[in-house]
VEXMARLUM-270984 format. One record per residue (C-alpha): residue in one letter; x, y, z. Coordinates in steps of 0.25 Angstrom, whole numbers, padded with zeros to 4 digits, always signed. Each point is the difference from the previous one (the first is absolute). Layout:
BEGIN
AXYZ...
***
This chain:
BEGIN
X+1077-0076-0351X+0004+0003-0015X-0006+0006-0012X+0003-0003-0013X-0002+0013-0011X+0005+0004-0014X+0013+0008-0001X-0008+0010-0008X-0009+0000+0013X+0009+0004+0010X+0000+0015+0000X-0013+0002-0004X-0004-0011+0012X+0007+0009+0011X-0005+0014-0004X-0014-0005-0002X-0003-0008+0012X+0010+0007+0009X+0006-0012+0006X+0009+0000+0012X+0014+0002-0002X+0007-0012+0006X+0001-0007-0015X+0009-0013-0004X-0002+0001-0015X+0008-0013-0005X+0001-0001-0018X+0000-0016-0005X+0002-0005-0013X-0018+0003-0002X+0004+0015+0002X-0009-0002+0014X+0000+0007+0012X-0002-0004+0013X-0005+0012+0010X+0001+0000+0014X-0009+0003+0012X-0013+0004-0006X-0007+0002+0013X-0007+0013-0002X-0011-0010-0010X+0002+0014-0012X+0006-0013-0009X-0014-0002-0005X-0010+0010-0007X-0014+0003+0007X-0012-0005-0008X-0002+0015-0005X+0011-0001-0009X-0004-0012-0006X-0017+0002-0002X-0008+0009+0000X-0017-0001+0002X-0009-0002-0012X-0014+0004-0002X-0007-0014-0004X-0015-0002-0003X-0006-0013+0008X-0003-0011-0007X-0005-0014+0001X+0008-0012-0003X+0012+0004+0009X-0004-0009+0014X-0003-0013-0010X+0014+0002-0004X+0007-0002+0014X-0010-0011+0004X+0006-0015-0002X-0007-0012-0005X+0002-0010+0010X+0003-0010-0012X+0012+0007+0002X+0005-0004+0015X+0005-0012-0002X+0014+0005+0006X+0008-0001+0015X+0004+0009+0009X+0006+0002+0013X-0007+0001+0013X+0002+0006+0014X+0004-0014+0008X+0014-0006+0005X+0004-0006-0010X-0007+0011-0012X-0008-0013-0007X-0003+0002-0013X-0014-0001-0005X-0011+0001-0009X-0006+0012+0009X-0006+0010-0011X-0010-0014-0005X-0003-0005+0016X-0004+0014+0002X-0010+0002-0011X-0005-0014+0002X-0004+0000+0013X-0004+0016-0002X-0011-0007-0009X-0005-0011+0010X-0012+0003+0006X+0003-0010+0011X+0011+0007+0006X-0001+0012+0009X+0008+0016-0002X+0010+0001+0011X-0002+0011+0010X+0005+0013-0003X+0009+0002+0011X+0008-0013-0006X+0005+0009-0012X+0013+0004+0006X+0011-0010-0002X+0015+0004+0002X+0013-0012-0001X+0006-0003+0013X+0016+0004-0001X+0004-0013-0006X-0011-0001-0010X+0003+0016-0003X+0016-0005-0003X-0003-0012-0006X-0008+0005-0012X+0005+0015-0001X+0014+0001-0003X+0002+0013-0005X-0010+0014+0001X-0005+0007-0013X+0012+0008+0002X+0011-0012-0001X+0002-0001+0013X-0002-0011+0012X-0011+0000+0006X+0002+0004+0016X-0009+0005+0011X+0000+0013-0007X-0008-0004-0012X-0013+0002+0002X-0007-0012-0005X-0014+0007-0006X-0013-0007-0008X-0003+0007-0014X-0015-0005+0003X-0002+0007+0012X-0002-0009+0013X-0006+0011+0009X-0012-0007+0006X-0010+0009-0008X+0007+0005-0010X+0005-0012-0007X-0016-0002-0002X+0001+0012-0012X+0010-0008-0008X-0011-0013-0001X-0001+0003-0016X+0016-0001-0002X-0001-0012+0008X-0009-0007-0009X+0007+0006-0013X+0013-0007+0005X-0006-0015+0002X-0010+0002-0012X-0011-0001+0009X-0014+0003-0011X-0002+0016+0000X-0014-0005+0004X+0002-0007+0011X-0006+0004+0012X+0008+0008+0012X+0001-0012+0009X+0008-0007-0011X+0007+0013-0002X+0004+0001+0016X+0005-0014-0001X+0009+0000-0011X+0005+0012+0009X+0000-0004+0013X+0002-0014+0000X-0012-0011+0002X+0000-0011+0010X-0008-0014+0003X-0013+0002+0005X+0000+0002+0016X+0012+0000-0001X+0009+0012+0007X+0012+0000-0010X+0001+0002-0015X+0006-0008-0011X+0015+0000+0002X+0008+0013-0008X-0014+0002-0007X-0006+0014-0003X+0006+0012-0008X+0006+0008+0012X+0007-0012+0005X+0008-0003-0012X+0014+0003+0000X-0003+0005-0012X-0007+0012+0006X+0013+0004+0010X+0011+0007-0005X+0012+0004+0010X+0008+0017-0003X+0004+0009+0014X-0009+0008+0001X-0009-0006-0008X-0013+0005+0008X+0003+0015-0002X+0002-0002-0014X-0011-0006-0006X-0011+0000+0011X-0008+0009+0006X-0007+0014-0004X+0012+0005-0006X+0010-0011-0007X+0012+0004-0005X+0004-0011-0009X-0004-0008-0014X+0005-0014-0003X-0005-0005-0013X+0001-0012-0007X+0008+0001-0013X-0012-0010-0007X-0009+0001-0010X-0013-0002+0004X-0001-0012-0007X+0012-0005+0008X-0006+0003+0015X-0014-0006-0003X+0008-0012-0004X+0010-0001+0011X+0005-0013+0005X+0009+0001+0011X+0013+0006-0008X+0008+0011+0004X-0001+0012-0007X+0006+0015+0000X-0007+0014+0004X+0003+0013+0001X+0001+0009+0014X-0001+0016+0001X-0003+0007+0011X-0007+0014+0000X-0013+0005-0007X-0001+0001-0014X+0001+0014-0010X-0011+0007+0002X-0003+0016-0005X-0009+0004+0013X+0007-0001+0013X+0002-0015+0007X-0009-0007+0011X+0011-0002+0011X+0013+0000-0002X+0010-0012+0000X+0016+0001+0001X+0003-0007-0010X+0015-0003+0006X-0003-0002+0014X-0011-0011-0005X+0011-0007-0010X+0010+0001+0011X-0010-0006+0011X-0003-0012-0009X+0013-0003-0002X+0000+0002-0013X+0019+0004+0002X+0003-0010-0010X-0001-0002-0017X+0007-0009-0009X-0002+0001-0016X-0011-0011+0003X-0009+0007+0009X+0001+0013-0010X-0013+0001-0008X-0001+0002-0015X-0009+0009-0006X-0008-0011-0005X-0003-0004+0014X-0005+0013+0006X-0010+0000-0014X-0005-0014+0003X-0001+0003+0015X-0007+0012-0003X-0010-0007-0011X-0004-0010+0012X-0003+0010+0009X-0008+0010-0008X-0008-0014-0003X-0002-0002+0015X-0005+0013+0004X-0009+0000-0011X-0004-0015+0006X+0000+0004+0013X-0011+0013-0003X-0008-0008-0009X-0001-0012+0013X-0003+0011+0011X-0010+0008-0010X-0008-0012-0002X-0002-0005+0013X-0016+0001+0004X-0003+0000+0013X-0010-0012+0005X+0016-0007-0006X+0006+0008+0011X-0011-0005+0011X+0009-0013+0006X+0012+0012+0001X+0003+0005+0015X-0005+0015+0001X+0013+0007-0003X+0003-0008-0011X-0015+0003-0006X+0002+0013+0004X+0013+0001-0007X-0002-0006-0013X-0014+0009-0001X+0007+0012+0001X+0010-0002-0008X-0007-0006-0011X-0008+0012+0000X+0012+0010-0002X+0004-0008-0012X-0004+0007-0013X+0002-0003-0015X+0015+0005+0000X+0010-0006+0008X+0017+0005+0001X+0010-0012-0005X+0014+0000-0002X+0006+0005-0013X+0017+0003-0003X+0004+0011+0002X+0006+0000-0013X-0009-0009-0008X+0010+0000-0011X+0013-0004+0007X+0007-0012-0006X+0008-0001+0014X+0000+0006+0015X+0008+0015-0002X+0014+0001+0005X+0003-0003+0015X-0015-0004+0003X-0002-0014+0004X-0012-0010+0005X+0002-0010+0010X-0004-0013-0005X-0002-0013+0011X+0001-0013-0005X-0010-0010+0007X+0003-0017+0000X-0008-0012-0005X-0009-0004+0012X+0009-0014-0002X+0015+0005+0001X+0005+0005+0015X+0006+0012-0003X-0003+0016+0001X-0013+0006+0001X-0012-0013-0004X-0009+0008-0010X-0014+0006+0004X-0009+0000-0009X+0000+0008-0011X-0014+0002+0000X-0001+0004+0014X+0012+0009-0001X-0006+0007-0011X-0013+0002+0007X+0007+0006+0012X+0008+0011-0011X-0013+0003-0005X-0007+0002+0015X+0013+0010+0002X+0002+0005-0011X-0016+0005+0003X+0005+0005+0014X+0010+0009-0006X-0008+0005-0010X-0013+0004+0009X-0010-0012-0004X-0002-0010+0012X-0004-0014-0006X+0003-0011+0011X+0005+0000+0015X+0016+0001+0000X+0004-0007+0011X+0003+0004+0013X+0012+0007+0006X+0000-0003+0014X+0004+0006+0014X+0011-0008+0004X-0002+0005+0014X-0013-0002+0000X+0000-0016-0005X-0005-0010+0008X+0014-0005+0001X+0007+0011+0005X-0010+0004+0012X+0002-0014+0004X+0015+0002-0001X-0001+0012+0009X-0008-0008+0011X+0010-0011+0000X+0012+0008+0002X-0008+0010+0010X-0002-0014+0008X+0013-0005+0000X+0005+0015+0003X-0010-0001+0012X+0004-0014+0005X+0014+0005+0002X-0004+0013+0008X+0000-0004+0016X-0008+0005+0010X+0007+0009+0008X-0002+0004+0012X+0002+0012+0010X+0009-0004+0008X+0010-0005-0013X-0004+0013-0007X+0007+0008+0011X+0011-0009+0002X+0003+0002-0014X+0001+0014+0003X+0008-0001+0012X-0011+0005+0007X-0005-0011+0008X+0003+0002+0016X+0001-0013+0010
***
């Protein structure tokens, strides 16, 4: 594990984030250094040093903004199978999402997960730069959650180009996948939530960016130009952990370094160091997807929301009903700052072309930007859409039928003893 910094950087680096003492530092002809054992995740800043919230009138025009036109999918990407086949998946989608002679899938069919050879065979590398073991959770950006995934049916369609007017069954389908008619199984790696597209790999990754209280952005570094037009190519963003800056008191409370340090994040080089420029174009984006996400949730009527399972209806109403003509959205801290201050840096991930086999394959932008927005509005006290679920892992299917196969083979091994051995046992038998 290395870091590269500035000479100028060193001191200022060690007071400021108070890093371990066991240093290496190594100078080379570029004046770098390389420091050592940054376990304690203090290297990179929380999100409260970098923006801050911003007062923002809500306006139309924003959701049309982060909606494709499916003119624009002709492009390939990866797919959860054994040998991660390249296709055409965004355009199948949508088209059969418009047929009206094939059926939605049920909803339980929503959740998908790569067996371990698919899993190793199309993720390389985390968002944090490293290889993707057991220990990276594996977690969907459009929720999979049986009903949950049902509140995200409008980013669905906005990421196939499904018509705004198209009706909720066409919506569900673009989400969900469609299949033949009587037919049980849907259209091979067809339906949003399927797409590996929609899966990104970090430890920890569930705590961080799911639930009631996430802990942690990841923005794309696009214009929003540049995510609406995406075609499978790698790209950049930015991560911090932590809230943002805000004058009254905070919502919950994230440690910042434990959640950096959790996700792996132990490791920098020059490359994954973002620039000013990237924390302002990130920042752009996501004030732009908030103000998308809002104007979406506030619009929605309710005989739209009818097809909905209850909590989903129930959700949605509720929340769109807390919506108001303001909304927060991120601004810098500094919004005049030309570059990041001294000793403060922004992890930036790289993410791959869906066609080369290395690192981390790229989600889309579009979705990875619709899932900052939905945090952003978690750590900021407006709920839009469901978060995903962060479950019990004692309480899975999986692990109960764990237990009960290891109390079986436990039992199978007990023998029946009887009186006479008990006692024998105990040298207490007498003939």
């Amino acid at each position: 594990d290395h870091i590269v910094l500035q000479q100028s950087c060193l001191v200022i680096a060690l007071k400021r984030r108070k890093l371990i003492p066991n240093l290496f530092l190594q100078y080379n002809d570029s004046i770098l250094i390389e420091i050592l054992a940054l376990s304690n995740g203090s290297f990179y800043a929380p999100t409260k040093e970098i923006w801050k919230v911003k007062h923002a009138n809500l306006t139309t025009g924003n959701w049309r903004q982060l909606y494709r036109n499916q003119d624009g999918l002709d492009f390939q990407t990866k797919s959860i199978s054994n040998d991660a086949e390249l296709g055409n998946w965004y355009n199948d989608t949508r088209k059969h999402a418009e047929d009206s002679q094939v059926d939605i899938v049920a909803a339980s069919s929503s959740r998908s997960s790569p067996n371990t050879h698919q899993r190793d065979l199309i993720w390389k590398e985390d968002i944090a730069g490293n290889s993707v073991d057991i220990y990276k959770e594996g977690a969907h950006l459009l929720p999979a959650g049986t009903n949950d995934h049902e509140e995200w049916f409008n980013i669905a369609a906005a990421v196939v180009g499904i018509r705004t007017n198209s009706s909720m069954e066409n919506k569900l389908k673009a989400l969900r996948g469609a299949k033949p008619q009587e037919k049980k199984n849907r259209f091979k790696h067809e339906g949003v939530v399927h797409f590996v597209t929609n899966r990104t790999y970090l430890q920890f990754q569930k705590q961080s960016i799911d639930g009631e209280e996430p802990g942690m952005l990841i923005v794309p570094i696009m214009s929003v130009e540049g995510v609406q037009s995406w075609k499978g190519k790698g790209y950049k963003a930015i991560v911090l952990a932590g809230l943002p800056h805000e004058e009254t008191p905070q919502l919950y409370k994230i440690n910042e370094p434990k959640c950096y340090a959790n996700a792996g994040f132990k490791t920098a080089h020059s490359k994954n160091i973002a620039k000013i420029e990237d924390v302002r174009t990130a920042c752009d984006l996501l004030k732009t997807s908030v103000l998308a996400m809002a104007e979406m949730v506030r619009a929605l009527r309710d005989e739209d929301l009818e097809p909905l399972n209850d909590n989903a209806k129930k959700n949605l109403k509720t929340n769109r009903d807390r919506i108001g003509d303001t909304v927060l959205v991120p601004d810098l801290v500094d919004e005049s700052a030309t570059k990041l201050g001294k000793g403060i840096r922004v992890y930036k991930a790289c993410f791959t072309d869906h066609d080369s086999n290395e690192g981390h394959p790229a989600p889309d932008p579009l979705l990875l930007a619709h899932k900052a927005a939905n945090v952003w509005g978690r750590m900021t006290g407006l709920k839009f859409l469901a978060n995903g679920e962060i479950p019990d892992p004692f309480s899975s299917e999986k692990h109960i039928m764990a237990v009960e196969r290891y109390l079986d083979w436990h039992q199978s091994r007990l023998k029946n003893v009887s009186r006479e051995e008990l006692a024998r046992g105990l040298g207490q038998l007498v003939n």
